[in-house]
PDB file of the backbone (N, CA, C, O) and the ligand in Angstrom, with CONECT records:
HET     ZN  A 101       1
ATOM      1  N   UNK A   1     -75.752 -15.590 -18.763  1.00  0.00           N
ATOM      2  CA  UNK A   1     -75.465 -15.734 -17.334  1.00  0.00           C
ATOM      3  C   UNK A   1     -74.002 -15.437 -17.012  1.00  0.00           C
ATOM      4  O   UNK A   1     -73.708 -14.688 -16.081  1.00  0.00           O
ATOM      5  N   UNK A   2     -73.050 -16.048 -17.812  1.00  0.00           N
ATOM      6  CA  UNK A   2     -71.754 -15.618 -17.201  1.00  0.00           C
ATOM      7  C   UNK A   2     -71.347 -14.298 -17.775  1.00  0.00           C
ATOM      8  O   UNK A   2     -70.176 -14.000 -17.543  1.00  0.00           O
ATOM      9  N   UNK A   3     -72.032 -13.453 -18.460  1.00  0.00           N
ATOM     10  CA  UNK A   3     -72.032 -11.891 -18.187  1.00  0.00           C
ATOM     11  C   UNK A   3     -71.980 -11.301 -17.039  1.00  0.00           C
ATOM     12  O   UNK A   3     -71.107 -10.636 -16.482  1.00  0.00           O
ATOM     13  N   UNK A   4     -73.385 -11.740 -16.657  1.00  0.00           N
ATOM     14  CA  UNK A   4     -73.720 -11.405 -15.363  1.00  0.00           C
ATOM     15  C   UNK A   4     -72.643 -11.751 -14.167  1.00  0.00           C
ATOM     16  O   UNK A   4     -72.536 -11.178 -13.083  1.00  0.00           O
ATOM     17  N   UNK A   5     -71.948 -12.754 -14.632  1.00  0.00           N
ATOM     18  CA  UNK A   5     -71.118 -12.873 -13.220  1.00  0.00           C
ATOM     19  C   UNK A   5     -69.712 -12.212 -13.563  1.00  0.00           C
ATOM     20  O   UNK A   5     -68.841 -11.865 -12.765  1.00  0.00           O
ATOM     21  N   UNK A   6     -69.710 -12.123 -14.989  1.00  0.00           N
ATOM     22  CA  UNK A   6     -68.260 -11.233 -14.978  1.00  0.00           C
ATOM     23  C   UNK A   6     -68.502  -9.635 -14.270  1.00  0.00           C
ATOM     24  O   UNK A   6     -67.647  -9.128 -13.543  1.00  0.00           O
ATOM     25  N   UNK A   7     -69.428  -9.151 -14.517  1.00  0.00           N
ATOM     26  CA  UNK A   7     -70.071  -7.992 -13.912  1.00  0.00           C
ATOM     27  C   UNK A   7     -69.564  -7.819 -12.583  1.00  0.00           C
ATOM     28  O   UNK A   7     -68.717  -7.133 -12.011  1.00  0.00           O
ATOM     29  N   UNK A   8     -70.723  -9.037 -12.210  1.00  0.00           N
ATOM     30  CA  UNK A   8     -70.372  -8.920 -10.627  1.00  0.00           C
ATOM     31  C   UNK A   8     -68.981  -8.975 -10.027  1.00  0.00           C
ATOM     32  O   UNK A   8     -68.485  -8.229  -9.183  1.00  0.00           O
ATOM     33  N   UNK A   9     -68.475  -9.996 -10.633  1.00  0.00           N
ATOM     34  CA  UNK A   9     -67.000  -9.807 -10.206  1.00  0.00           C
ATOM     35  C   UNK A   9     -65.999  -9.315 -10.430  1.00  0.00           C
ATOM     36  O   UNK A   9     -64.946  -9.628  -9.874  1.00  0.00           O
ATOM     37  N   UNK A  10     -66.147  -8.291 -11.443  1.00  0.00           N
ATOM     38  CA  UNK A  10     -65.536  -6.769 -11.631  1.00  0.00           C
ATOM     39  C   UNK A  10     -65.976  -5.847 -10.632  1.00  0.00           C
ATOM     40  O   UNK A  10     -65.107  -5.254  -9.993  1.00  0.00           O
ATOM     41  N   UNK A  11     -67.322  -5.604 -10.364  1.00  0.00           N
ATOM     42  CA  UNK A  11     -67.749  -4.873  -9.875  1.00  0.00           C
ATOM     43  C   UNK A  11     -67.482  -4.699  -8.426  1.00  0.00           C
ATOM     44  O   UNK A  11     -67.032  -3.739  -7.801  1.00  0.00           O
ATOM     45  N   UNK A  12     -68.015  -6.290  -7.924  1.00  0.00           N
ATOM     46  CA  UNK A  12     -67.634  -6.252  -5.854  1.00  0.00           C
ATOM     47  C   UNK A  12     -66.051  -6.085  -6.294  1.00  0.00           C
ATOM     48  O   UNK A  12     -65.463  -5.068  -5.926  1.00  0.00           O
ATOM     49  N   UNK A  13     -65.441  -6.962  -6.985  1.00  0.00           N
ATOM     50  CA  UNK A  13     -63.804  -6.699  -6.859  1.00  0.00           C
ATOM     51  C   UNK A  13     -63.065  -5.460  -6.908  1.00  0.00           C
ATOM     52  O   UNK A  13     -62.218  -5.112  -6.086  1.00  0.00           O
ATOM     53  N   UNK A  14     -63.429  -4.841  -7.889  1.00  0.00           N
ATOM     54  CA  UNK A  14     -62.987  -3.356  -7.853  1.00  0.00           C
ATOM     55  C   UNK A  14     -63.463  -2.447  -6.584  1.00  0.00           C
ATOM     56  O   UNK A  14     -62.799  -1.412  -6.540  1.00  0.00           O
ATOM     57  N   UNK A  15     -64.247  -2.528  -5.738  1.00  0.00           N
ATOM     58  CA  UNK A  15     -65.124  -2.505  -4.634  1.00  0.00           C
ATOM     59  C   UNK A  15     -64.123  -2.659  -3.375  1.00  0.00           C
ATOM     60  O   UNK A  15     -63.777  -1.868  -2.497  1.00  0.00           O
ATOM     61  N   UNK A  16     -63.795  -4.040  -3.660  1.00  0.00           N
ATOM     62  CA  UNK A  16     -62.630  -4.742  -2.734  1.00  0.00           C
ATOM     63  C   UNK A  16     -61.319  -4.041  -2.179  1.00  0.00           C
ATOM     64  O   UNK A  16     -60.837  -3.710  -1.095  1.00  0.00           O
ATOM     65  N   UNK A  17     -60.921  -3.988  -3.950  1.00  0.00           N
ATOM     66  CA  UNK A  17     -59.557  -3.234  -3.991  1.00  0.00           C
ATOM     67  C   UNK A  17     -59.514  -1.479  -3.659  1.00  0.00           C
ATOM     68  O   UNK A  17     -58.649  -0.856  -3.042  1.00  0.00           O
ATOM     69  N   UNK A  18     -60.342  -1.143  -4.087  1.00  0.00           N
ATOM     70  CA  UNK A  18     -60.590   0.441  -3.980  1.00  0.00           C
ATOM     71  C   UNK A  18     -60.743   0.506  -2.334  1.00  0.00           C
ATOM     72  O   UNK A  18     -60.222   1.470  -1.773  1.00  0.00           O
ATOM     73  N   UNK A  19     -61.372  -0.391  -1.614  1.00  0.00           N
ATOM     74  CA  UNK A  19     -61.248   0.280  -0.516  1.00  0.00           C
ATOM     75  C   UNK A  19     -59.780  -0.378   0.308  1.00  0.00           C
ATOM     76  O   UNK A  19     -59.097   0.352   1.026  1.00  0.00           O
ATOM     77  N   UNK A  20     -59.408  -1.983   0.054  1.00  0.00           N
ATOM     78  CA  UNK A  20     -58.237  -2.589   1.161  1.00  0.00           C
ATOM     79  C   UNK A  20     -57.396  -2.021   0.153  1.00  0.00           C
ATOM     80  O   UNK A  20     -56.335  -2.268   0.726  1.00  0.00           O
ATOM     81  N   UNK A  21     -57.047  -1.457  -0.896  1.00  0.00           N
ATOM     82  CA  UNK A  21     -55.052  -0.975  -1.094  1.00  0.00           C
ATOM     83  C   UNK A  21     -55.298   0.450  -1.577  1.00  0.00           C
ATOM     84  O   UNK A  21     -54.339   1.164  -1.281  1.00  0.00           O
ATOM     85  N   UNK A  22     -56.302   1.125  -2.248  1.00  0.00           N
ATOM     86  CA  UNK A  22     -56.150   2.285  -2.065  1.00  0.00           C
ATOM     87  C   UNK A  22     -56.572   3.297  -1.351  1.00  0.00           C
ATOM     88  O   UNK A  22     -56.050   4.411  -1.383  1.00  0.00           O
ATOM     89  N   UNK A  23     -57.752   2.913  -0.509  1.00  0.00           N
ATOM     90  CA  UNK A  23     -58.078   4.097   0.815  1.00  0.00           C
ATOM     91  C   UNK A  23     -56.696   2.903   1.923  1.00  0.00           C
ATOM     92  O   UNK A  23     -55.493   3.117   2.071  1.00  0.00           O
ATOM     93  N   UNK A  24     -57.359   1.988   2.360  1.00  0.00           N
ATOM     94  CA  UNK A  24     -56.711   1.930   3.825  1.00  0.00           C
ATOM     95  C   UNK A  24     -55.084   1.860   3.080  1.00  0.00           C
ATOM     96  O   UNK A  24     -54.426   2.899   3.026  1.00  0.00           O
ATOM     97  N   UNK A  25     -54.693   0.949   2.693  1.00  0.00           N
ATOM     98  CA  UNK A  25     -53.251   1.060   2.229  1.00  0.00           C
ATOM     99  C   UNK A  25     -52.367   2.280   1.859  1.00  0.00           C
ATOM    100  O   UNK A  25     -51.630   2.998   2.535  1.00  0.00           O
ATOM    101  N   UNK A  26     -52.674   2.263   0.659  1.00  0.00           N
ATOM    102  CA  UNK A  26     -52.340   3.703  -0.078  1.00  0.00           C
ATOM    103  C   UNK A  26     -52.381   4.906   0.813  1.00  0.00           C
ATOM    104  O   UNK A  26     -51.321   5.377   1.226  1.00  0.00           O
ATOM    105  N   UNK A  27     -53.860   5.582   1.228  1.00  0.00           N
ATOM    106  CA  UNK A  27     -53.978   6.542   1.501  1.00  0.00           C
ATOM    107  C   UNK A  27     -53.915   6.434   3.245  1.00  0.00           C
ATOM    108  O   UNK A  27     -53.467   7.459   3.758  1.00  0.00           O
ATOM    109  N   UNK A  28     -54.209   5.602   3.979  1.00  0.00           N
ATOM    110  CA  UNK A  28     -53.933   5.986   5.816  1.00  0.00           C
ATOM    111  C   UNK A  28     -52.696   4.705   6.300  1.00  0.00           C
ATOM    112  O   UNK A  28     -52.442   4.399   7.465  1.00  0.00           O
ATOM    113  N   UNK A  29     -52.174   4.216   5.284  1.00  0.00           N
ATOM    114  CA  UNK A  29     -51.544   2.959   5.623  1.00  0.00           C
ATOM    115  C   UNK A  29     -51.835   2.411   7.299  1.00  0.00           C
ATOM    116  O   UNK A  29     -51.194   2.478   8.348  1.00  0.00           O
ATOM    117  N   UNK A  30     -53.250   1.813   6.858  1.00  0.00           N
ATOM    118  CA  UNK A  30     -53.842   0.811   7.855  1.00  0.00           C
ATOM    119  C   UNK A  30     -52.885  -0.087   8.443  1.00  0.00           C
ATOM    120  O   UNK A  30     -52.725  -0.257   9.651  1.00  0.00           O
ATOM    121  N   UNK A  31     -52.084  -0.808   7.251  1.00  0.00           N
ATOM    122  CA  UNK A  31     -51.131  -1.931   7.757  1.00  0.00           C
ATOM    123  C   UNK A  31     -49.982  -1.918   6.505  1.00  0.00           C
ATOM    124  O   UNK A  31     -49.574  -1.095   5.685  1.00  0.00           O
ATOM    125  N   UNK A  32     -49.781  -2.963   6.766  1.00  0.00           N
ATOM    126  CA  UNK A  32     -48.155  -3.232   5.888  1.00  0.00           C
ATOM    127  C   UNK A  32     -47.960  -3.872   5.269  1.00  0.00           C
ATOM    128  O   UNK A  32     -48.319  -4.867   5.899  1.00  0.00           O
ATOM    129  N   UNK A  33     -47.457  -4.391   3.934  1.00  0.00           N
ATOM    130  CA  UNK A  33     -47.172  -5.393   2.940  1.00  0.00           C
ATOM    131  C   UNK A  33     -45.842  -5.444   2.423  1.00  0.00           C
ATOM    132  O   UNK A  33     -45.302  -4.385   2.102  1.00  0.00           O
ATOM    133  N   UNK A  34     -45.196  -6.612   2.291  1.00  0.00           N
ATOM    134  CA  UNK A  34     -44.375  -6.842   0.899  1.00  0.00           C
ATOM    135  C   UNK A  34     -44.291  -6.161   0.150  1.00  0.00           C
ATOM    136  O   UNK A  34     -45.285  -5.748  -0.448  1.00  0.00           O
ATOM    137  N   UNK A  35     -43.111  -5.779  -0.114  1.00  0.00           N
ATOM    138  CA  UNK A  35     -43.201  -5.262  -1.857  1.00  0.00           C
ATOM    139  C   UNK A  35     -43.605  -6.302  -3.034  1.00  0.00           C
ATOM    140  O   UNK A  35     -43.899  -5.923  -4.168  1.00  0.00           O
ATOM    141  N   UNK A  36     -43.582  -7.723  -2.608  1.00  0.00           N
ATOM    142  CA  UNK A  36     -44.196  -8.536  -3.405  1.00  0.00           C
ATOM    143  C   UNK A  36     -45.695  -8.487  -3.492  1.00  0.00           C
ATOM    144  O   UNK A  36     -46.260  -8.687  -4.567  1.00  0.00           O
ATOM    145  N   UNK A  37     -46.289  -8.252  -2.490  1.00  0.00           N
ATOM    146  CA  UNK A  37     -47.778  -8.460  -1.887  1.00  0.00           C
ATOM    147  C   UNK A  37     -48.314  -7.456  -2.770  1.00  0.00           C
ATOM    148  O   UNK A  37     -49.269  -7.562  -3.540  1.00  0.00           O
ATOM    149  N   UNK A  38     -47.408  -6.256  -2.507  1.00  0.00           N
ATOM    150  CA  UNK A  38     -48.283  -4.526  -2.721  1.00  0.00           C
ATOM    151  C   UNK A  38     -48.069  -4.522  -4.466  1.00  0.00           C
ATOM    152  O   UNK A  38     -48.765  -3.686  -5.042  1.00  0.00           O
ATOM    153  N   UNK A  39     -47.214  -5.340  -5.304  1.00  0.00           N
ATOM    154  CA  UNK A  39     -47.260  -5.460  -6.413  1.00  0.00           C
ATOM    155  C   UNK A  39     -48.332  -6.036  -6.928  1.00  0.00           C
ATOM    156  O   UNK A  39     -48.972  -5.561  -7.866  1.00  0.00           O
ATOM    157  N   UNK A  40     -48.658  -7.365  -6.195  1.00  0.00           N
ATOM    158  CA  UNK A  40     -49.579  -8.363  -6.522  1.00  0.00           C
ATOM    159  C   UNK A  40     -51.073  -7.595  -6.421  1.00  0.00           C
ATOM    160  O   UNK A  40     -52.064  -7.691  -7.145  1.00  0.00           O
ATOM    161  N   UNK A  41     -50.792  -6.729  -5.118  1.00  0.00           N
ATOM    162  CA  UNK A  41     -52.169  -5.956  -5.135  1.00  0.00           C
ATOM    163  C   UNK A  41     -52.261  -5.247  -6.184  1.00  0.00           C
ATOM    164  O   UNK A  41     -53.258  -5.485  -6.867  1.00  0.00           O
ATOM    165  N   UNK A  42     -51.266  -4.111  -6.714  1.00  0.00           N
ATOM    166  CA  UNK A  42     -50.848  -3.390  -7.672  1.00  0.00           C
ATOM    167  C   UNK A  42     -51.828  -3.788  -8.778  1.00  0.00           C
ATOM    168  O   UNK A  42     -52.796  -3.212  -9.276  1.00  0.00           O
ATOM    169  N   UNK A  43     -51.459  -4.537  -8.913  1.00  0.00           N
ATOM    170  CA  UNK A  43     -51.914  -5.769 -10.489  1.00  0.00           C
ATOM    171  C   UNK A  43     -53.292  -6.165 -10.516  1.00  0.00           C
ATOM    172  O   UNK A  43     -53.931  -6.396 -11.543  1.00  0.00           O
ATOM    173  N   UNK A  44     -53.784  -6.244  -9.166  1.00  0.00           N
ATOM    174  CA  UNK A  44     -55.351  -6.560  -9.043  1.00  0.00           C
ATOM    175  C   UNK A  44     -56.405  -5.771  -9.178  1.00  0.00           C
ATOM    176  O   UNK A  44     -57.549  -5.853  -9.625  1.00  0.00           O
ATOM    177  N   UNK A  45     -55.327  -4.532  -8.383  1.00  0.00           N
ATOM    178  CA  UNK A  45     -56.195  -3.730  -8.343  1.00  0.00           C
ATOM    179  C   UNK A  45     -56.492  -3.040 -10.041  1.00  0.00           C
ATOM    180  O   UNK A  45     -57.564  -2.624 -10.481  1.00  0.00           O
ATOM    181  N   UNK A  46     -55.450  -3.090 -10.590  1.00  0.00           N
ATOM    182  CA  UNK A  46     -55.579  -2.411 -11.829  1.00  0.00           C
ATOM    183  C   UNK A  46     -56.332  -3.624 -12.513  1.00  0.00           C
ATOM    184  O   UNK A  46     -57.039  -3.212 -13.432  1.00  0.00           O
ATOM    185  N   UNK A  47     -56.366  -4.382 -12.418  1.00  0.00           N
ATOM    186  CA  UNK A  47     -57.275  -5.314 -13.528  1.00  0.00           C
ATOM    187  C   UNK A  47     -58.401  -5.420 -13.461  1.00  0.00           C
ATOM    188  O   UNK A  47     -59.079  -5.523 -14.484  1.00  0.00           O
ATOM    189  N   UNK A  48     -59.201  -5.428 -11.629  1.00  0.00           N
ATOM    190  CA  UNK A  48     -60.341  -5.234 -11.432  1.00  0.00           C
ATOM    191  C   UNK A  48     -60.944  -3.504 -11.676  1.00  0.00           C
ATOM    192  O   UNK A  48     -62.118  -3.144 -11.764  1.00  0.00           O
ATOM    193  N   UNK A  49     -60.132  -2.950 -11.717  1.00  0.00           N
ATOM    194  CA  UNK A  49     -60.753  -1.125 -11.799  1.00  0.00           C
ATOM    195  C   UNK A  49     -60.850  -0.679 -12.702  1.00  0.00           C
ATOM    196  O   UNK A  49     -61.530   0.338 -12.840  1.00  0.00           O
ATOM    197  N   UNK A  50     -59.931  -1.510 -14.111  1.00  0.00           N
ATOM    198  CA  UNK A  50     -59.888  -1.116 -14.796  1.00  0.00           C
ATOM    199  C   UNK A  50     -59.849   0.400 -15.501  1.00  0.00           C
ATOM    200  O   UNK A  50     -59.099   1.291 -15.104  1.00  0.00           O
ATOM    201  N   UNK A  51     -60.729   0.531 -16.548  1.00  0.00           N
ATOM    202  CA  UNK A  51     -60.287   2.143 -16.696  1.00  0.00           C
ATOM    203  C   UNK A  51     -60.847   3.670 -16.120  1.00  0.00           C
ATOM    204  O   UNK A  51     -61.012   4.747 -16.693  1.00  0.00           O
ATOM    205  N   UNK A  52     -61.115   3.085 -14.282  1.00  0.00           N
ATOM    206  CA  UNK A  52     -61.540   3.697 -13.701  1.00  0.00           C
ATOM    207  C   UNK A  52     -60.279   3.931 -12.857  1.00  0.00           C
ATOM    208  O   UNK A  52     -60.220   5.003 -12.254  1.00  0.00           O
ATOM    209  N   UNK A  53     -58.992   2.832 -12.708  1.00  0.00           N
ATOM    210  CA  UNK A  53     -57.721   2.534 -11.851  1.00  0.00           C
ATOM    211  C   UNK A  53     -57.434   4.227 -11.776  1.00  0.00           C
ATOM    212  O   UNK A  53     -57.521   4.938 -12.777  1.00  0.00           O
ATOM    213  N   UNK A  54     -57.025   4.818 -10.224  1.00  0.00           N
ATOM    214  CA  UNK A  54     -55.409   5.714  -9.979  1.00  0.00           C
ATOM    215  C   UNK A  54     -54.992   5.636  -9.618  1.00  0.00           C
ATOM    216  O   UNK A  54     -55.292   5.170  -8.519  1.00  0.00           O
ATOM    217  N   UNK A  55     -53.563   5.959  -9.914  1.00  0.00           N
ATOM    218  CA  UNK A  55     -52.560   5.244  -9.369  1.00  0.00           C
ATOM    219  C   UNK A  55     -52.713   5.417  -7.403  1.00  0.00           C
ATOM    220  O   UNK A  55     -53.308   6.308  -6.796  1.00  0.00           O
ATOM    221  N   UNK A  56     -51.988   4.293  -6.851  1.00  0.00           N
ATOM    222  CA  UNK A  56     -51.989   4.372  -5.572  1.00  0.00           C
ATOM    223  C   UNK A  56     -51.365   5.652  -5.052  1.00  0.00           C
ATOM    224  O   UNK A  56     -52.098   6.272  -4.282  1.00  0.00           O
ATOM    225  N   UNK A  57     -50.359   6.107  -5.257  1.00  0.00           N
ATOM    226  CA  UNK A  57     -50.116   7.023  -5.459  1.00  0.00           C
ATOM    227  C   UNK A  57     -50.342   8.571  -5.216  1.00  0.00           C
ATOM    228  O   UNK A  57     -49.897   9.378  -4.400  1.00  0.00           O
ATOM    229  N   UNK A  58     -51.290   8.642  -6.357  1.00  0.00           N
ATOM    230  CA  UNK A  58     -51.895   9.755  -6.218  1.00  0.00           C
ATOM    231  C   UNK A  58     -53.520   9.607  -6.126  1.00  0.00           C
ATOM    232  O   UNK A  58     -54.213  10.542  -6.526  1.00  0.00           O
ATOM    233  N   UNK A  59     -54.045   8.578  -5.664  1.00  0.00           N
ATOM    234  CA  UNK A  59     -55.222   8.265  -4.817  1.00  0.00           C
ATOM    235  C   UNK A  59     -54.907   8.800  -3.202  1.00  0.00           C
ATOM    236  O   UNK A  59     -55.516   9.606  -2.500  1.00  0.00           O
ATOM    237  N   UNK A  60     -54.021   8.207  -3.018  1.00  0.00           N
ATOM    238  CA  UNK A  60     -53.489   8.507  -1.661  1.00  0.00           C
ATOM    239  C   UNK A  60     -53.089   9.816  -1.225  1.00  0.00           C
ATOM    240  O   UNK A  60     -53.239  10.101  -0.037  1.00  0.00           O
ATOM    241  N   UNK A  61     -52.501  10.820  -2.189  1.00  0.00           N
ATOM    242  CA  UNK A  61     -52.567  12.059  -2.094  1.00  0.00           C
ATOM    243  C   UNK A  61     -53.688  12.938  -2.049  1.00  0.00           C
ATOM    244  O   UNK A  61     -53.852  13.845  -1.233  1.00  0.00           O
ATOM    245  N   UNK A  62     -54.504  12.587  -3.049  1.00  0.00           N
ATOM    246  CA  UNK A  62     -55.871  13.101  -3.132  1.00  0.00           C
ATOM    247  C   UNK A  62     -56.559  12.937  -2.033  1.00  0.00           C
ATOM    248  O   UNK A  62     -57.005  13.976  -1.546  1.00  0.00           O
ATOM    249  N   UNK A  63     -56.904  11.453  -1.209  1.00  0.00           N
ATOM    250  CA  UNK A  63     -58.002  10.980  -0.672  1.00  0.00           C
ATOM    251  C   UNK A  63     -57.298  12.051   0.940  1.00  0.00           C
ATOM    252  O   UNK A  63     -58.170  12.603   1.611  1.00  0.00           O
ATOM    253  N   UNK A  64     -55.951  12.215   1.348  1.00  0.00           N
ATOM    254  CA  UNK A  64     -55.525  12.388   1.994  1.00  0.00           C
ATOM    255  C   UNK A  64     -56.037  14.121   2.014  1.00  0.00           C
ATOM    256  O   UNK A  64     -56.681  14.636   2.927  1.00  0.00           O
ATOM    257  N   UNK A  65     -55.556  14.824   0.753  1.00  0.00           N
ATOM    258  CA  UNK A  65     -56.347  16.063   0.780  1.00  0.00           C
ATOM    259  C   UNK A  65     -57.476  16.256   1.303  1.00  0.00           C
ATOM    260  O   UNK A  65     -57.736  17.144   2.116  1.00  0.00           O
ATOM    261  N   UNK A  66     -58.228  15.431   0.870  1.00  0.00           N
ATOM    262  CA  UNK A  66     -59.447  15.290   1.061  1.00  0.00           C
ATOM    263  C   UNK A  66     -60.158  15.388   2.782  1.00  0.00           C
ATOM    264  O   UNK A  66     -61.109  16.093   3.119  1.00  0.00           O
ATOM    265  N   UNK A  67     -59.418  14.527   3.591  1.00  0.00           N
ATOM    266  CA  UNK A  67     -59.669  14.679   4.903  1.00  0.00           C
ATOM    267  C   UNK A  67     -59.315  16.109   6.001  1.00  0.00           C
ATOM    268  O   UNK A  67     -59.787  16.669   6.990  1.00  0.00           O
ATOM    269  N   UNK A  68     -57.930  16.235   4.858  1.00  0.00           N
ATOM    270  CA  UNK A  68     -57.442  17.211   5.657  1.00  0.00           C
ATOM    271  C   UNK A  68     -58.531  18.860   5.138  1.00  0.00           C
ATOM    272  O   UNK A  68     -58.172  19.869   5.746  1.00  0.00           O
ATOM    273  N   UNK A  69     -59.342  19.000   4.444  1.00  0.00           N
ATOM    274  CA  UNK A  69     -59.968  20.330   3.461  1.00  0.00           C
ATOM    275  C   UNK A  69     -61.001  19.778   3.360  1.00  0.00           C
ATOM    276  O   UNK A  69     -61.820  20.419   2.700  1.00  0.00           O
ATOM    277  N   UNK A  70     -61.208  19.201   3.592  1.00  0.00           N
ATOM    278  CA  UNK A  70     -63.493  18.335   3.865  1.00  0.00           C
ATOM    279  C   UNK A  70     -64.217  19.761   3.434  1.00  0.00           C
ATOM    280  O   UNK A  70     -63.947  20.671   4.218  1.00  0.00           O
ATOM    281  N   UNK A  71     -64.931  20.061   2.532  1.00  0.00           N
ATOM    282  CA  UNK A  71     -66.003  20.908   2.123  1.00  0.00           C
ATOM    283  C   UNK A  71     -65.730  21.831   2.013  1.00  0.00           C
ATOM    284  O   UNK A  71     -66.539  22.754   1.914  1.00  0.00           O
ATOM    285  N   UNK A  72     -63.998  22.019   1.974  1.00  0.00           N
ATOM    286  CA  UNK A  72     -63.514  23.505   1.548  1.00  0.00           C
ATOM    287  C   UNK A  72     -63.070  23.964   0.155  1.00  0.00           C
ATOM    288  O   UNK A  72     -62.664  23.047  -0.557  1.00  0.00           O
ATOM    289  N   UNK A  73     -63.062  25.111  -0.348  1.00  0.00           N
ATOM    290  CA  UNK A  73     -62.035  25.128  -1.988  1.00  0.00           C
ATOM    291  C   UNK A  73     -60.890  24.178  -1.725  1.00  0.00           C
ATOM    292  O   UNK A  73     -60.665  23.650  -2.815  1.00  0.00           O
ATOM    293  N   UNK A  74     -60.484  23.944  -1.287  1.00  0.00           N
ATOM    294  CA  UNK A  74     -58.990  22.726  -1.380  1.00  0.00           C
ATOM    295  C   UNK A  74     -59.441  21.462  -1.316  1.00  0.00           C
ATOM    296  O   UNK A  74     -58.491  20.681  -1.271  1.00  0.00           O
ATOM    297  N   UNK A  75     -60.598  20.874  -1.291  1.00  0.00           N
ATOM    298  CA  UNK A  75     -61.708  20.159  -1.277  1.00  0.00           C
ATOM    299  C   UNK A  75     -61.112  18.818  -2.689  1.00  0.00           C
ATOM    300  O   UNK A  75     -61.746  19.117  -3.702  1.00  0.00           O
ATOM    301  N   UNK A  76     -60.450  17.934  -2.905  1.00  0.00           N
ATOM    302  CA  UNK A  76     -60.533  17.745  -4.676  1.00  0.00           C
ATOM    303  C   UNK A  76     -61.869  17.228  -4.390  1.00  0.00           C
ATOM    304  O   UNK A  76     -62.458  16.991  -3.335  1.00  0.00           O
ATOM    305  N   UNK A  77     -62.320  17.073  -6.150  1.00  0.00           N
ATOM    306  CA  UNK A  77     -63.574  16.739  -6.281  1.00  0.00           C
ATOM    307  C   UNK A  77     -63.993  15.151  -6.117  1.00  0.00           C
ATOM    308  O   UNK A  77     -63.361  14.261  -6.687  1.00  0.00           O
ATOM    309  N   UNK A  78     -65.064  14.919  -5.322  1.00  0.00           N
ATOM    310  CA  UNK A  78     -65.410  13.718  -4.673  1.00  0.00           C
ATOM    311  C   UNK A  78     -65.240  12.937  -6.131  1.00  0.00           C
ATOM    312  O   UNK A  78     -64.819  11.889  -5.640  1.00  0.00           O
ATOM    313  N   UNK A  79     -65.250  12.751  -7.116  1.00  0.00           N
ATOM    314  CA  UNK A  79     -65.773  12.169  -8.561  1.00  0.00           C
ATOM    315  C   UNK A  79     -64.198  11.253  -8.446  1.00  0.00           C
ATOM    316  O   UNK A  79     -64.210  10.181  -9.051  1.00  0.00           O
ATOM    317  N   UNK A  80     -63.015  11.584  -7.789  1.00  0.00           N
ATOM    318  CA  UNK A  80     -62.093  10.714  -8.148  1.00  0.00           C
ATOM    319  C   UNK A  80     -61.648  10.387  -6.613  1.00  0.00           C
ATOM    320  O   UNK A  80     -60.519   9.912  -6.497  1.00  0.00           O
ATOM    321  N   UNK A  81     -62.262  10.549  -5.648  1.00  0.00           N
ATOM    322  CA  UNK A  81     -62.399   9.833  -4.479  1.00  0.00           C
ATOM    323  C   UNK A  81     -63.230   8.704  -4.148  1.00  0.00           C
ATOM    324  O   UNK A  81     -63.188   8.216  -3.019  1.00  0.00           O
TER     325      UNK A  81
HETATM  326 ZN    ZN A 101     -60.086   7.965   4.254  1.00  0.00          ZN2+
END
């Protein structure tokens, strides 16, 4: 049983983080944080995503490509969006 819930709470969590610090944060900066906060997220996010984590960074570059080239060759590939 507590497999099962480590699962789950890798799973919704990484879920969590992938969408509040690296789409809205990272990539359209929805809103604003601390540099303490955005560390703390930093840290969460990498622990829940584990070895799926990219950096905010260049999530935010990518995901940003992405809107701007929607279904074109400049397109990156949905697999790390
Ligand atoms: Zn987006």
């Amino acid at each position: 049983m507590i497999v099962i819930i480590f699962i789950l709470v890798l799973w919704y969590g990484g879920l969590f983080f992938q969408s509040f610090f690296l789409h809205r944060y990272a990539a359209h900066q929805v809103f604003t944080m601390s540099k303490t906060m955005e560390k703390i997220t930093f840290i969460l996010t990498w622990i829940f995503q584990g070895s799926s984590y990219l950096s905010a960074y260049g999530y935010g570059i990518m995901h940003r490509m992405h809107h701007a080239y929607t279904d074109t060759e400049k397109d990156p590939p949905f697999s790390i969006l």
